[in-house]
N, C-alpha and C positions, 0 to 999 in steps of 0.2 A: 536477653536477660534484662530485667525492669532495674530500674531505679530503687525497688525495695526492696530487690531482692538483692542488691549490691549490699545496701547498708543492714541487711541482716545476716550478710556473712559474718561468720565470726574470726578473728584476727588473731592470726596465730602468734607465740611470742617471738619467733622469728622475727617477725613484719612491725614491732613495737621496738623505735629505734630506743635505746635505754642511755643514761647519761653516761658516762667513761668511770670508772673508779677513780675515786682525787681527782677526779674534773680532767681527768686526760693526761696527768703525771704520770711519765713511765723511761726508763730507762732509753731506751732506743731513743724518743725524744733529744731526750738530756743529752745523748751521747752527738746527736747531731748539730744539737747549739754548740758542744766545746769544739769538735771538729770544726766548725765554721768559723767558731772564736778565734782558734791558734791558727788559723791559715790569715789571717792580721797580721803580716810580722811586725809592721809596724811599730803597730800596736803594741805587738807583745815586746820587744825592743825597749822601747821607748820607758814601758811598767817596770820593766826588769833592769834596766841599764840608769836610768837617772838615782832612783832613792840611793842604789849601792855606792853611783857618786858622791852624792852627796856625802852619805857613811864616810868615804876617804876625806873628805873634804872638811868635814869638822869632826869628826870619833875618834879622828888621830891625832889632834893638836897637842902635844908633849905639855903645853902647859898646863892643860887642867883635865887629860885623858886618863890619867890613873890615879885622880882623886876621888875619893870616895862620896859613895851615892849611894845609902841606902845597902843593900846588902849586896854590893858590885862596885864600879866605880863609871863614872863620870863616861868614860866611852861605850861602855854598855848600856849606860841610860839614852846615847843617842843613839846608840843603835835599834834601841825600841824603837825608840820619838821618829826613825829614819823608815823604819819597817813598816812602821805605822801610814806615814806617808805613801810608802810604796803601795800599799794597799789600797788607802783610798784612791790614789789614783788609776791604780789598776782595776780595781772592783765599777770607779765612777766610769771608766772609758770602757769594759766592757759592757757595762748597761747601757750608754751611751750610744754605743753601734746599734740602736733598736730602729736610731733613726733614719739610717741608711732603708732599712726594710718600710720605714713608713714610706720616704721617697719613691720607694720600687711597687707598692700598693700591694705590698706581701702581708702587714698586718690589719688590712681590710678583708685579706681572702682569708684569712682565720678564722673571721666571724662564720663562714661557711661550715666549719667544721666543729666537731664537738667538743672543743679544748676553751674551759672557761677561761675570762682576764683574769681571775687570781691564779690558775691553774698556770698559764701563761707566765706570767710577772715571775712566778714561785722559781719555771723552768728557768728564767732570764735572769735573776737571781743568783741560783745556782750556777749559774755560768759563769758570770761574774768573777763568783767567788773562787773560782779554780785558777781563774788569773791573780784574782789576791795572794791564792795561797803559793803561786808561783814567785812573785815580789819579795813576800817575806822570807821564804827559804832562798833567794837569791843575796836580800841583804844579811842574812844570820851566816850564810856561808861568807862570804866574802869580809865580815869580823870574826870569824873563827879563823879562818885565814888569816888574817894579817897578827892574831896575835897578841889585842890591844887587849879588846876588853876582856874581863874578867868579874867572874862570881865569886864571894866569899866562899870559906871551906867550909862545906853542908849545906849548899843552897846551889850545886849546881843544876838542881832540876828547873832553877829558872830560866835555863838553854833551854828548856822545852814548852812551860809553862806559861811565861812570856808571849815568844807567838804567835801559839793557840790562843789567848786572847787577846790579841793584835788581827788575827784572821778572821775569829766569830765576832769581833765589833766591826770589821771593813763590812759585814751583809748592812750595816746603816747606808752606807753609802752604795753599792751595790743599787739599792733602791731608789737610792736619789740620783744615780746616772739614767736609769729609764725613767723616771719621772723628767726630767730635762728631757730625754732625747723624744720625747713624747709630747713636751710644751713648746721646744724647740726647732725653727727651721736646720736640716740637714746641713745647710753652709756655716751655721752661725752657733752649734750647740759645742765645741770643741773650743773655741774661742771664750766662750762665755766659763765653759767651767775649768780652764784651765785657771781664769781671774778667781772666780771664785773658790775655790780648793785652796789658793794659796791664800786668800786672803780669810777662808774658815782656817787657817794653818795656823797664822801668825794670832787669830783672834782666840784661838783652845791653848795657845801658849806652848803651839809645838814644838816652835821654832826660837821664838823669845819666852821666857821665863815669864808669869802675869807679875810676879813680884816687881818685875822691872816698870810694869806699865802706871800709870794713872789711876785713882782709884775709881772714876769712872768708868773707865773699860777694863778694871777688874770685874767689877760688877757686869755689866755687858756681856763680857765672856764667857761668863755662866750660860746664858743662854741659846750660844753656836754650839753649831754641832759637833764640831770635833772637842769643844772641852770635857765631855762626862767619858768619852772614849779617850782622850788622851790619859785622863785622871785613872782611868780605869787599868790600861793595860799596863802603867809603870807602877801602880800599887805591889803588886807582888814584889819588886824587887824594893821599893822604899820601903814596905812593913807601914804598918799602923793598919787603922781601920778603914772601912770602904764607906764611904758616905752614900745614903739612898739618893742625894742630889744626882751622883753620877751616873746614877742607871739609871733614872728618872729621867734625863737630859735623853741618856741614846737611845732609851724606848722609846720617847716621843718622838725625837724626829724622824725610827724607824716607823713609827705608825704613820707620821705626816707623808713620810716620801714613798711609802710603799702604795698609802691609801693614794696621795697624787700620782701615783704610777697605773693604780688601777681604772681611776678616773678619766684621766687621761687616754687611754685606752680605748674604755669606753666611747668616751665623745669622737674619738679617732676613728673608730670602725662602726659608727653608727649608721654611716652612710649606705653600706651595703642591704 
């Protein structure tokens, strides 16, 4: 058979490799990143067991836990602020594990197959967040449990309400754990963002109040990322209105750390 008459065969669509639907998002995927996640116990330990301490640790103080805060009191307010934490760090440490796989040259054999980097990221992502959403319902249980905090009468839907938006603002940081674990050496990415997370902590006023601070790094703290999330998730239980600054804060840095996740990626798997 000639050479022309190869190239005038006609190509069945069989033989036409086609792109995946959602660039290769699919359940069985997803199901095998949280499987790989929770077999982390560490990891998962570590997500689930610190914030709830922490909760014990200042949500119970008698001296100012059943003062009022908005439409709850003062130990409900930290049990957000604590949820909150648990999440980012749960969300940033399972996007973090990405780096282990670059180590192993598991996300260079990606490039082989038909699963794009945002396709990818999206799945990593989503992983994440199942850890997040594991932290918060470990800290929410564990103040329903002891007792302290409390909802005014007719707003106890902010036992629910709350959260859910403590969970869908952790996917910022989600993003920003594989963006590190992506820019990052596998020995050195765990060290680095454990500094950092606490010190985006204390800078969103998770931990200290900005009232207390300088008014220079009042100003400052506008611009970390955990302030438009912090602002965000305790709005419901303070009342007033929601500032566009605050969403404007966590979309941007979800755009910056999602976009440096995919990036990252890229340049990571270009080799093959």
């Amino acid at each position: 058979m000639s050479a022309s008459t190869v190239r005038s065969m006609p190509v069945s669509d069989a033989d036409v490799k086609r792109p995946p639907n959602l660039g290769g998002i699919n359940l069985t995927v997803l199901g095998l990143e949280i499987r790989r996640l929770l077999r982390n116990r560490r990891t998962v330990i570590f997500a689930l067991v610190i914030p709830a301490v922490f909760f014990l640790l200042f949500g119970l103080n008698k001296a100012y836990a059943h003062d009022n805060a908005g439409h709850g009191n003062v130990s409900a307010f930290i049990m957000g602020s604590m949820a909150l934490y648990g999440a980012v760090l749960a969300t940033t440490s399972g996007g973090a594990m990405v780096s282990i796989e670059r180590a192993a040259g598991w996300s260079r054999q990606l490039r082989l197959t038909p699963l794009s980097p945002i396709a990818y990221i999206t799945i990593k992502m989503l992983t994440a967040m199942v850890l997040g959403a594991a932290a918060v319902v470990a800290v929410y249980i564990v103040g329903k449990l002891s007792g302290v905090p409390a909802m005014n009468p007719g707003y106890t839907w902010l036992w629910f309400v709350t959260p859910l938006c403590v969970w869908v603002g952790s996917l910022v940081f989600a993003a920003f754990g594989l963006f590190m674990g992506y820019l990052l050496p596998t020995e050195n990415v765990m060290q680095f963002l454990g500094i950092a997370l606490m010190l985006f902590a204390f800078g969103g006023g998770l931990f200290i109040p900005l009232s207390s601070y300088p008014h220079v790094l009042q100003t400052l703290a506008k611009f970390t990322p955990l302030y438009g999330l912090n602002k965000l998730v305790h709005a419901p239980q303070l009342g007033g209105n929601v500032h566009m600054t605050w969403v404007l804060n966590a979309v941007a840095w979800l755009v910056i750390f999602a976009g440096g996740a995919i990036w990252r990626f890229r340049k990571d798997t270009a080799r093959v």
